[in-house]
RODO-2510 file (C-alpha; in nm, 4 decimals, decimal comma):
residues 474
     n   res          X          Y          Z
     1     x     0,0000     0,0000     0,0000
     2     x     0,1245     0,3060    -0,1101
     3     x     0,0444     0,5823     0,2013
     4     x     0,1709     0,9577     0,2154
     5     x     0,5075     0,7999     0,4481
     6     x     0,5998     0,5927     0,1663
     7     x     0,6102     0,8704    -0,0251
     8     x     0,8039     1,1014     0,1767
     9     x     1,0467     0,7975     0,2256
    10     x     1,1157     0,7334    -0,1809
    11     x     1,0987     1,1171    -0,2163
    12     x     1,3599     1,1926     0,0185
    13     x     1,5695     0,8722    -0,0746
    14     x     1,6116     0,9577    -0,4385
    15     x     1,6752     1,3272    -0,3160
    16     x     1,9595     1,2271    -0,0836
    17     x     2,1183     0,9943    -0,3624
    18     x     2,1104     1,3095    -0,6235
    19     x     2,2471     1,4972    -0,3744
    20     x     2,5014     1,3067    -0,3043
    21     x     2,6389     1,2202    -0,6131
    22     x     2,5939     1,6145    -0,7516
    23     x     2,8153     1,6881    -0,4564
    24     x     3,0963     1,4316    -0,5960
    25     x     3,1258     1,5981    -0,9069
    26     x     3,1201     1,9360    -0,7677
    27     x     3,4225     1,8293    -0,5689
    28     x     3,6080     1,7392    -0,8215
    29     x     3,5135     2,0186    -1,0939
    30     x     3,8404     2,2162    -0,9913
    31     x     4,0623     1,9814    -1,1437
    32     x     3,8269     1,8979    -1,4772
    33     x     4,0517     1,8970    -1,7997
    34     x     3,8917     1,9967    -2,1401
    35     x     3,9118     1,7412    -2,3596
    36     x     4,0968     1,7819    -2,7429
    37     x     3,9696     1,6598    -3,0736
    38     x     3,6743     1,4515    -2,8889
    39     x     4,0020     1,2349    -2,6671
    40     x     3,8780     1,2298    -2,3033
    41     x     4,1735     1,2804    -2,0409
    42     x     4,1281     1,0083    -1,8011
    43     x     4,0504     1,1166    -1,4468
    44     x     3,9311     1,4406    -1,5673
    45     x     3,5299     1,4106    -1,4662
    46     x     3,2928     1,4967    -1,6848
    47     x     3,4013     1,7803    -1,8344
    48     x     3,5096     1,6771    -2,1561
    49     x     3,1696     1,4830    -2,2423
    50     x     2,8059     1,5048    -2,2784
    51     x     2,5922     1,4690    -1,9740
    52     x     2,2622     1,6380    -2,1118
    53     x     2,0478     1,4676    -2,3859
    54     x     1,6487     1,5049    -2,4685
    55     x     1,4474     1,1832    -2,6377
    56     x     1,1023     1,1059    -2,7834
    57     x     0,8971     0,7799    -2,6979
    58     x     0,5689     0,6348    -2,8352
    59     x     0,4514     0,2799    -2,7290
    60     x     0,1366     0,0671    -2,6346
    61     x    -0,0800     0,0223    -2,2849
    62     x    -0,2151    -0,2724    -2,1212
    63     x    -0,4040    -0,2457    -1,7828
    64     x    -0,2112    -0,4931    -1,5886
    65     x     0,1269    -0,4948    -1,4037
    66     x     0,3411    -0,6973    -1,1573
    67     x     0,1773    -0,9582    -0,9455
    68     x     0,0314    -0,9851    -0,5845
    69     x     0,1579    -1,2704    -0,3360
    70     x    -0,1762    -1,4305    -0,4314
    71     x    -0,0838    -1,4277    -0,8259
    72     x    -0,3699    -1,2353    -0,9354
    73     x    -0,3163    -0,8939    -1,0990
    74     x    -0,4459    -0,5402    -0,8856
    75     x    -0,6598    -0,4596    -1,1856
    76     x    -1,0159    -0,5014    -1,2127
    77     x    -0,9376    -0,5838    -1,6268
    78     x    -0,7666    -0,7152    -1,8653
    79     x    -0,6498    -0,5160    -2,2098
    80     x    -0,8749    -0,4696    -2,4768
    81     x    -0,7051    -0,3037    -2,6870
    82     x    -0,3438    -0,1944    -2,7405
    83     x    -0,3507     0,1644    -2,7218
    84     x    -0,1203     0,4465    -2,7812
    85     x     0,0884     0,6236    -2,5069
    86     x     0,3911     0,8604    -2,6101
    87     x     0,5996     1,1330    -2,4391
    88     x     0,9517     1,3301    -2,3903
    89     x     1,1937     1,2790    -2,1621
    90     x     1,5319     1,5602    -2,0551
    91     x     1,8041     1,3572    -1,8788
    92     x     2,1580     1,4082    -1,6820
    93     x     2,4006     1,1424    -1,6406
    94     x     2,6143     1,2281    -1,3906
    95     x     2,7905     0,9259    -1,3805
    96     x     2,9247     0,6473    -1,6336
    97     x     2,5955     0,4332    -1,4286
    98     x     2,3693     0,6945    -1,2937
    99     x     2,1601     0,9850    -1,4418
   100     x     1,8521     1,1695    -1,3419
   101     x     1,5592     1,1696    -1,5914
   102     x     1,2587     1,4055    -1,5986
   103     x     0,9927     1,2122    -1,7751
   104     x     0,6893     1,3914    -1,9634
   105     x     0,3260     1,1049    -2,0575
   106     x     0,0543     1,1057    -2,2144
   107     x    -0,2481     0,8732    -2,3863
   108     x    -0,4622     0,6438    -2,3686
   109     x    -0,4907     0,3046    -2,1347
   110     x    -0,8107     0,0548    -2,1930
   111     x    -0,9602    -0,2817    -2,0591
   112     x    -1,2022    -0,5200    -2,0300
   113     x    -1,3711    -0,7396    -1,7501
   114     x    -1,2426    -1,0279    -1,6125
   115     x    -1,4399    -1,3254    -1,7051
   116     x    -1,7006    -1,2836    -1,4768
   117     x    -1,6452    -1,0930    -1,2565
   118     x    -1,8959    -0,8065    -1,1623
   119     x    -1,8145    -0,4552    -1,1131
   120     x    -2,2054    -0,3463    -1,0038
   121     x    -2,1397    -0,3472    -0,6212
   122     x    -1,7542    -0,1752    -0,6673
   123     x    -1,8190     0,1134    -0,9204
   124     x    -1,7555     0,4938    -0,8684
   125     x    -2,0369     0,6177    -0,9747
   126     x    -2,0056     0,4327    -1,3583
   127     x    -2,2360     0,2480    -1,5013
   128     x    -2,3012    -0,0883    -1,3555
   129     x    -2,1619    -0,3890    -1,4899
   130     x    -1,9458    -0,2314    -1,7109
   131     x    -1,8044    -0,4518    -1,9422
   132     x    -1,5052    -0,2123    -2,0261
   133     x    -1,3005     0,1583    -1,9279
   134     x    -1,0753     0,3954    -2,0573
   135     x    -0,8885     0,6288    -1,8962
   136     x    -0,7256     0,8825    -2,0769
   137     x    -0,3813     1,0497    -1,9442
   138     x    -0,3819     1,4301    -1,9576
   139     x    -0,0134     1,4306    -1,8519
   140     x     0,1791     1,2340    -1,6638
   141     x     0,5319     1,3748    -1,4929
   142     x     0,7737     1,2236    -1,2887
   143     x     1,1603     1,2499    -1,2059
   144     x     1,3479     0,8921    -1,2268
   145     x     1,6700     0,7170    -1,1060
   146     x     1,8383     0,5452    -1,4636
   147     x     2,1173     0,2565    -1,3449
   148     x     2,2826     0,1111    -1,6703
   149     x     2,5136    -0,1440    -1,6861
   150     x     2,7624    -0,2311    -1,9551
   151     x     2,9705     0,0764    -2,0218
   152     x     3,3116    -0,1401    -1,9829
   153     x     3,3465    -0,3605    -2,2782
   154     x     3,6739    -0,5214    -2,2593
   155     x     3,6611    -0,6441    -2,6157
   156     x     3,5252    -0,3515    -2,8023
   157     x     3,6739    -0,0195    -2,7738
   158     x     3,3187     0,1093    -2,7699
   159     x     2,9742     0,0257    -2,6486
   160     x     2,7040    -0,0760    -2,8458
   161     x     2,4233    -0,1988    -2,5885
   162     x     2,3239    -0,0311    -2,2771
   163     x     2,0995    -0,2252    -2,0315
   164     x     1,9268    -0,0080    -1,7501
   165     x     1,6621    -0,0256    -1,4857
   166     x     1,4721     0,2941    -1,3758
   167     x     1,2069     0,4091    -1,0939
   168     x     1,0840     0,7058    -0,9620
   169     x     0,7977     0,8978    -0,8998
   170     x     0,5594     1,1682    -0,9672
   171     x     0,1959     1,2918    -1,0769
   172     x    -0,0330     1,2345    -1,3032
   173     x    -0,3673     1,3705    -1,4094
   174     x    -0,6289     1,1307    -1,5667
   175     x    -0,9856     1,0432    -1,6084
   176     x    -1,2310     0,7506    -1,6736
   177     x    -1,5097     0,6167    -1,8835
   178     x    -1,6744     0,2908    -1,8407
   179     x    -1,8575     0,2199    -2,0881
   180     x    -1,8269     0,4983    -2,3025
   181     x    -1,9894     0,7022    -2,0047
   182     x    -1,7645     0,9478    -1,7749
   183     x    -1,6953     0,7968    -1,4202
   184     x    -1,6868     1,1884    -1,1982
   185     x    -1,4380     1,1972    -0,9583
   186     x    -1,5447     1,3126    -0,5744
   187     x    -1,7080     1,5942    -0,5742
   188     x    -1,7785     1,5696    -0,9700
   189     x    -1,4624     1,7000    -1,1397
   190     x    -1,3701     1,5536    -1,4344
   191     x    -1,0116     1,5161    -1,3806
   192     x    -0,8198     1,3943    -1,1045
   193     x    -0,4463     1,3997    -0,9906
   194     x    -0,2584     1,1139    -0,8085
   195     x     0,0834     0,9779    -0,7379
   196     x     0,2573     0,7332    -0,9274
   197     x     0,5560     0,4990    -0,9389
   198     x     0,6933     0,4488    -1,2095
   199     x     0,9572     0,1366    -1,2498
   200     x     1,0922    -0,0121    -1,5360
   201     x     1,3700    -0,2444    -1,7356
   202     x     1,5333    -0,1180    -2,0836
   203     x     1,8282    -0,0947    -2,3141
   204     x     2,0041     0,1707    -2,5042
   205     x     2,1258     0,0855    -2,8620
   206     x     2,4274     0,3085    -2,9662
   207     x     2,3640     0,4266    -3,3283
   208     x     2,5603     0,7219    -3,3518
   209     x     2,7754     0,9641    -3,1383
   210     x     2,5073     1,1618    -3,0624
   211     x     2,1999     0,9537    -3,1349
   212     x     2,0566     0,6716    -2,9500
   213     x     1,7616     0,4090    -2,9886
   214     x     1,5915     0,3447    -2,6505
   215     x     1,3704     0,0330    -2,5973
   216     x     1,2012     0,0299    -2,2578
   217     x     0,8880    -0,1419    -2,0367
   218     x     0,7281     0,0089    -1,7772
   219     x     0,5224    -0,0258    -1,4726
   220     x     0,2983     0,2316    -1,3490
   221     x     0,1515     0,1835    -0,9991
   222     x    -0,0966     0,4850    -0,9392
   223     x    -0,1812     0,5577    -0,6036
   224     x    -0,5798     0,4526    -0,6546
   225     x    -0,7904     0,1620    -0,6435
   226     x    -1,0220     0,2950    -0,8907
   227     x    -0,7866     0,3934    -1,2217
   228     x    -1,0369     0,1773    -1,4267
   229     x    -1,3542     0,3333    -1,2481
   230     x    -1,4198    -0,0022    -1,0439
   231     x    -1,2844    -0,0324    -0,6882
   232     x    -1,1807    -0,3900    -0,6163
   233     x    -1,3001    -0,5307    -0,2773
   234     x    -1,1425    -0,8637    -0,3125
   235     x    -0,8046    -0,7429    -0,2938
   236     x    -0,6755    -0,3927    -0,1081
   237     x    -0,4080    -0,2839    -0,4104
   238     x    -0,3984     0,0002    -0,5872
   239     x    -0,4552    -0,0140    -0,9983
   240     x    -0,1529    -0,0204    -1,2283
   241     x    -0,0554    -0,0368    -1,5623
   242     x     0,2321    -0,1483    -1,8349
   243     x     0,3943     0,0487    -2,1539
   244     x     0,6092    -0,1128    -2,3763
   245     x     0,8082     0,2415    -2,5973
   246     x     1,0564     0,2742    -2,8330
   247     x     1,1873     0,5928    -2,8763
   248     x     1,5283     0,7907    -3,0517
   249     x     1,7609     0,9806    -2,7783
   250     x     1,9731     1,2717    -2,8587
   251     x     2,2728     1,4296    -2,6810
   252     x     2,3289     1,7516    -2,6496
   253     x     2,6683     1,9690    -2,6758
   254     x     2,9429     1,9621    -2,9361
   255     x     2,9321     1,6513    -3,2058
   256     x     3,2761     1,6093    -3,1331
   257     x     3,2685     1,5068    -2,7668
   258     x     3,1249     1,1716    -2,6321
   259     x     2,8209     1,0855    -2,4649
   260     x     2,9087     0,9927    -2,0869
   261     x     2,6645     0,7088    -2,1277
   262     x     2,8418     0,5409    -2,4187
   263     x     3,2478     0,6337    -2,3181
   264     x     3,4317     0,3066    -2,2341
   265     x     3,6682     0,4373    -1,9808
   266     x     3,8761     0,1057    -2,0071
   267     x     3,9747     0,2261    -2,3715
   268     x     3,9940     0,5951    -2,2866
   269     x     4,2718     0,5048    -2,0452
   270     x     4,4803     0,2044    -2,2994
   271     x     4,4167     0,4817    -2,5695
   272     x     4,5932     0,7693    -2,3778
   273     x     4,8408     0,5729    -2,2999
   274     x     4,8909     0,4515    -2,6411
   275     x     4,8515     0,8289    -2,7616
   276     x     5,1608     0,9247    -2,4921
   277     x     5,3812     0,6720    -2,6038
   278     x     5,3671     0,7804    -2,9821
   279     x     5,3983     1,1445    -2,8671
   280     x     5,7161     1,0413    -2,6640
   281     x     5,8290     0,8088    -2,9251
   282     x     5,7976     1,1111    -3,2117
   283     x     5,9920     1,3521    -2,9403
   284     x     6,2616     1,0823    -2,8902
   285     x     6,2897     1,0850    -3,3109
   286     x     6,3133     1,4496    -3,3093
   287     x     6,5689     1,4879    -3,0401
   288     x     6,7602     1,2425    -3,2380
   289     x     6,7474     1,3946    -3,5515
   290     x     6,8614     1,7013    -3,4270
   291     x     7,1276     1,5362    -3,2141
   292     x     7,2745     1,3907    -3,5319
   293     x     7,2164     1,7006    -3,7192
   294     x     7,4691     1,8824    -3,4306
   295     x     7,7193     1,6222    -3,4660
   296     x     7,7016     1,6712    -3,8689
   297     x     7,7841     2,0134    -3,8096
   298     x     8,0887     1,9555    -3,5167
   299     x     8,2420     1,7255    -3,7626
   300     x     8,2173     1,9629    -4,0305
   301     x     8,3337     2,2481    -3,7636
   302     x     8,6792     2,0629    -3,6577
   303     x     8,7622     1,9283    -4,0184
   304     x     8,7926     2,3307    -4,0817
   305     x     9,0034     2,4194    -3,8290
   306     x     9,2312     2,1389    -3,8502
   307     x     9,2766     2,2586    -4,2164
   308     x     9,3497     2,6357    -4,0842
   309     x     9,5756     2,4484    -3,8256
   310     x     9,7772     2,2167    -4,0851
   311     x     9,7582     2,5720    -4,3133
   312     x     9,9542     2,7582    -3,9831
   313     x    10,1646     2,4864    -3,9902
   314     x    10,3650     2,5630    -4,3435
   315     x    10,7241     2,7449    -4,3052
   316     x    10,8227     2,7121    -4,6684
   317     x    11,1403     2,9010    -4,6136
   318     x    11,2630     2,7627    -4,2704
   319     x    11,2364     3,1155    -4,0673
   320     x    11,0073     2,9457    -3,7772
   321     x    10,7514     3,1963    -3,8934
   322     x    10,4303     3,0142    -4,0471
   323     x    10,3681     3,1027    -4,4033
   324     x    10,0451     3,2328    -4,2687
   325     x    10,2169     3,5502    -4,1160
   326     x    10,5324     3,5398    -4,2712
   327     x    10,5166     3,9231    -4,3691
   328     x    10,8972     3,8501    -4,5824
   329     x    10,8418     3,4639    -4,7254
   330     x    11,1642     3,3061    -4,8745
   331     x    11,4159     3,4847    -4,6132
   332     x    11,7256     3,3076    -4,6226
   333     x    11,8381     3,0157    -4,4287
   334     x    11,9691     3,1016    -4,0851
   335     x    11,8585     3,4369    -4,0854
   336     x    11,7292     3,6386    -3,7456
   337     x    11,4063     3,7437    -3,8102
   338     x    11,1142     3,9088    -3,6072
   339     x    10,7538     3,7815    -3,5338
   340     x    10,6566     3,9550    -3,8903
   341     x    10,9195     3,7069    -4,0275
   342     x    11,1391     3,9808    -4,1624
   343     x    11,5008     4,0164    -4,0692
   344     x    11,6274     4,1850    -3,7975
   345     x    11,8661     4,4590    -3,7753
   346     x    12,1305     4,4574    -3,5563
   347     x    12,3680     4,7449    -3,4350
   348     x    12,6487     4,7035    -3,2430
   349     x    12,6220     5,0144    -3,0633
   350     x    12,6574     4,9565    -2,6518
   351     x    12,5126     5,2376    -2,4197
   352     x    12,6547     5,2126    -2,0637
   353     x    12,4509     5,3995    -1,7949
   354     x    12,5037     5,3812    -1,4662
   355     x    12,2160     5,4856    -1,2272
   356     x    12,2445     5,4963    -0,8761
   357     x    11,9449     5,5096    -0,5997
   358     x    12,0250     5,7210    -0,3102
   359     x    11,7972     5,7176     0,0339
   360     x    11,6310     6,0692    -0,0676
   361     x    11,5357     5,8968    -0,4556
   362     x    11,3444     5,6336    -0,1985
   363     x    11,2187     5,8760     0,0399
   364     x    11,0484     6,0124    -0,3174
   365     x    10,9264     5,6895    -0,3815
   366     x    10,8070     5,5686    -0,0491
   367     x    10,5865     5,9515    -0,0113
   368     x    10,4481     5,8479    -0,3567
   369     x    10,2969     5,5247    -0,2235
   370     x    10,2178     5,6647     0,0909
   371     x    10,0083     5,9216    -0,0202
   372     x     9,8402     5,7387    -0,3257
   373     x     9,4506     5,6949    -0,2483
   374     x     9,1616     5,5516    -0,5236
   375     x     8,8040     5,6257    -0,4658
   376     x     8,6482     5,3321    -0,3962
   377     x     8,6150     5,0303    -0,6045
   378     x     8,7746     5,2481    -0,8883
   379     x     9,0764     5,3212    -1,0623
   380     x     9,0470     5,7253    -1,0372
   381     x     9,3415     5,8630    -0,8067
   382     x     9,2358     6,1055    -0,5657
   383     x     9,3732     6,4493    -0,6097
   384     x     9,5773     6,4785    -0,2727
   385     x     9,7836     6,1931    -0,3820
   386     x     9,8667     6,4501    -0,7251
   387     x    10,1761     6,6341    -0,4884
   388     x    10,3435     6,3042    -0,4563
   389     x    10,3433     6,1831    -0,7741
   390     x    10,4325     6,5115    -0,9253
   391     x    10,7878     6,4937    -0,7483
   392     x    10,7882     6,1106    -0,8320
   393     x    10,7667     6,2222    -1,1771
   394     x    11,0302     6,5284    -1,1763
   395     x    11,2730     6,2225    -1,0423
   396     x    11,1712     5,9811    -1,3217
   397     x    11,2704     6,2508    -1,5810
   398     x    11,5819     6,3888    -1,3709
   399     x    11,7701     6,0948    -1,3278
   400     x    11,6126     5,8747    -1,6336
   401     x    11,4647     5,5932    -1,3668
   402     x    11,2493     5,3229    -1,4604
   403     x    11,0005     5,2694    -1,2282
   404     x    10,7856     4,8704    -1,2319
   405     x    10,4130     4,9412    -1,0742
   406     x    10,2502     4,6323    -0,9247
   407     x     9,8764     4,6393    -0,8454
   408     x     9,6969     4,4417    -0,5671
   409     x     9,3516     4,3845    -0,3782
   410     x     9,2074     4,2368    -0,0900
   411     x     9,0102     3,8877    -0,1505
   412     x     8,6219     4,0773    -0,2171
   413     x     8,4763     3,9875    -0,4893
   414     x     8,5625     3,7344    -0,7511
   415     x     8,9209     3,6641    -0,8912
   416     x     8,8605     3,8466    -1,2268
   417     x     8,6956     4,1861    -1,0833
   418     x     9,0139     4,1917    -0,8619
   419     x     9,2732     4,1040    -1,1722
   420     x     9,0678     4,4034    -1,3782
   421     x     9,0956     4,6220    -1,1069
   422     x     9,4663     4,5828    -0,9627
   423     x     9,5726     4,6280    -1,3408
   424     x     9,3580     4,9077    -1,3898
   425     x     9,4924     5,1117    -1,0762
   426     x     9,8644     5,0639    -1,2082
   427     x     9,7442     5,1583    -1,4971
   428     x     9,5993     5,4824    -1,3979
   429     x     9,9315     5,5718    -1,1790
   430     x    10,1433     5,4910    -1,5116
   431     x     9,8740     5,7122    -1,6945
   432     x     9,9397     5,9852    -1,4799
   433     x    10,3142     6,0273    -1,5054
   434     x    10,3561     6,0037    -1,8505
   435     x    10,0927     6,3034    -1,8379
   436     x    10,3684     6,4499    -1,6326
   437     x    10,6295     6,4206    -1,9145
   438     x    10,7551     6,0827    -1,7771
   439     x    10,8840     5,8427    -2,1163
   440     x    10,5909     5,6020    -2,1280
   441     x    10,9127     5,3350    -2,1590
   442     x    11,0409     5,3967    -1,8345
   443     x    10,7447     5,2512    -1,6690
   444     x    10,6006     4,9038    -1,6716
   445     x    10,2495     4,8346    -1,4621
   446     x    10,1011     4,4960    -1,4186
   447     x     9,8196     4,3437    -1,1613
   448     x     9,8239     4,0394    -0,9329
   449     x     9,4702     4,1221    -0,8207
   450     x     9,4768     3,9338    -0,4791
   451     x     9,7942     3,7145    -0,5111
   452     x    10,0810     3,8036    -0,2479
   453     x     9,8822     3,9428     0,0225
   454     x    10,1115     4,1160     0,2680
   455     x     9,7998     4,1186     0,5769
   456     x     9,5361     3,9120     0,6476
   457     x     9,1973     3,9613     0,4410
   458     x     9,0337     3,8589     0,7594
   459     x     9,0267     4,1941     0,8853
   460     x     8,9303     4,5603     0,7796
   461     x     9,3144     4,6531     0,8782
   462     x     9,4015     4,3716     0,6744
   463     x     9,2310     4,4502     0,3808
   464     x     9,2833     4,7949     0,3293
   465     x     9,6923     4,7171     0,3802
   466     x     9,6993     4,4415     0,0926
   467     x     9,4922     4,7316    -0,1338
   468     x     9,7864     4,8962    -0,2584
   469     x    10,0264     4,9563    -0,5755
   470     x    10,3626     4,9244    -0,5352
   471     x    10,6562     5,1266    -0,6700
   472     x    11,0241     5,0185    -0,7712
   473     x    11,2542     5,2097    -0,9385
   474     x    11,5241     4,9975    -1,0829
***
């Protein structure tokens, strides 16, 4: 018996298992992937598929249904007459096995009496011993639970037959005639509105990526004793009756996507797998190519340069300078030549020059490195170190000195801002006494950068001390 709890129970039942499988994909719709070229990522949900689809459905009635415990039918008749019921449905898989599906009915259902069995003392106000009904369906809606089976197919990479079993429930609005005459509802209204279950068996035939061929039978149980217009006071069920439709499904969304219902995830993930391994396979093959395309190129690269090399090689006349910058080729054997290869001149001229360093030439010297200060980090001399230098260079040109400048730094910084510095500092100190009329020959300047420190770099002190440029006159 189907009361107002049962109701509420199935109600809220089918509510809490929508709920909770709309929550599950909600949960995961952060990390949905959009799928390429109709490919499904596996593990990506739903998103790259079609969930929504819409179908049409016509099909014949009969006025009976399941059996009781006793094995007689709830109906009052048995069919007359196959007649005609049709419909819509709009429906969202939200799994590969589950889907919500809002159902749309109407037509007609007719019967006759059982042998002989009397419906005088059980009518609703019809005509007495009617002999047949019919009961016409205004509409008929209800919102059902779809299961289907069979989405895996291990040996085909996709599915062809979809098995499914349905219920759910809902309202529908109907009235009767027995014998051709109208059977009023209470109160005299010619329609009248009750619950219904609807449960079911059916299978889904694949024809297309977007179309399918649905074959389905049904079970209504309507929440009334009196569907045909004849109460039955034998047994205490309510009325029911069968459809048997065949209808044409169609998805909705791009062509170029996959219906949820039909995707074989087994084959979505050997496929992607199969589609990664040619993708790494075809990277592999270019990284080769190119690889081999490199070493084409090094060989070609160091065949060149050993020709330059055997080409620096060749002294045709014997000088020891290569033919390649031999700026006098064919110089006699055993000739003195230069780095140009041309021959040297020699003078036998001897210049004897005796220089001698007295304590007050040092004193000059040592002022000169006393005084010598760089702004920082630089190789600009500061100008109270010009005095110093000045009679450093009035020596230089006095008593023809040479003077050798060495430049040095602390350990800062790396090795080759120290070497660029130190040389740049002795530079600068060579640059300023030739300024001062000082023979740019009499001076050589070089920098050591941090090599020979005469402190330790471990302290300020330290540091400063092994900053410096030395001075030697010689």
């Amino acid at each position: 018996m189907i009361n107002k709890m049962n109701k509420k129970v199935i109600m809220a039942a089918l509510a809490a298992a929508v709920a909770g499988t709309v929550s599950a994909q909600d949960a995961t719709s952060d990390s949905l992937q959009a799928s390429e070229q109709g490919r499904v990522v596996p593990f990506s949900g739903v998103e790259g598929m079609r969930t929504w689809s819409f179908g049409f459905y016509g099909g014949g009635s009969a006025p009976f249904g399941l059996p009781n415990g006793s094995g007689n039918y709830f109906n009052n008749f048995n069919p007359k007459t196959v007649d005609l019921l049709y419909g819509g449905y709009l429906r969202k898989q939200l799994s590969h096995n589950f889907a919500l599906q809002a159902d749309f009915m109407r037509g007609v259902v007719k019967g006759s009496v059982k042998g002989s069995q009397t419906t005088t003392s059980s009518i609703r106000g019809g005509v007495a011993d009617a002999t047949d009904f019919k009961t016409s369906i205004d509409y008929a809606i209800s919102m059902n639970a779809v299961f289907n089976f069979g989405t895996v197919n291990w040996l085909h990479g996709k599915t062809a037959f979809i098995p499914y079993v349905t219920a759910g429930g809902g309202t529908m609005r109907f009235k009767t005639e027995n014998d051709g005459q109208l059977v009023p509802t209470t109160g005299g209204n010619t329609y009248r509105n009750e619950f219904y279950l609807p449960v079911g068996i059916g299978a889904k035939f694949i024809l297309s990526n977007t179309v399918n061929l649905d074959l389905n039978y049904k079970v209504n149980l309507v929440n009334a004793k009196d569907f045909d217009g004849v109460s039955n006071t034998t047994y205490n069920n309510r009325d029911q009756f069968s459809q048997l439709n065949l209808g044409l499904e169609f998805a909705i969304g791009k062509k170029n996507k996959p219906q949820l219902i039909q995707h074989n995830p087994a084959h979505a993930l050997a496929q992607d797998l199969w589609d990664k391994n040619n993708a790494l396979k075809a990277q592999l093959a270019a990284q080769q190519e190119e690889l081999e395309a490199q070493s084409a190129k090094h060989n070609t690269d160091v065949a060149n340069l050993q020709s330059q090399l055997d080409a620096a090689k060749v002294d045709s006349d014997g000088d020891g300078v290569s033919d390649l910058f031999d700026k006098c080729p064919n110089t006699p054997s055993g000739t003195q030549v230069d780095g140009s290869g041309c021959p040297i001149k020699l003078t036998n001229t001897i210049i004897k020059q005796e220089r001698v360093i007295t304590k007050e030439d040092q004193q000059v010297v040592t002022d000169a490195v006393k005084n010598l200060e760089f702004d920082f980090a630089k190789a600009t001399i500061r100008e109270h170190s010009d005095a110093a230098l000045d009679r450093l260079a009035d020596l230089l040109k006095a008593k023809n000195f040479n003077l050798k400048l060495s430049g040095y730094t602390d350990n800062v910084g790396s090795v080759a801002a120290n070497l660029k510095l130190s040389k740049e500092r002795a530079n600068a100190v060579k640059e300023y006494l030739v300024a001062q009329g000082v023979n740019e020959s009499q001076i050589v300047s070089e920098g050591f950068g941090k090599a020979n420190p005469i402190a330790s770099n471990k302290t300020e002190a330290g540091r400063q001390m092994n900053r410096r440029v030395e001075f030697k006159l010689f």
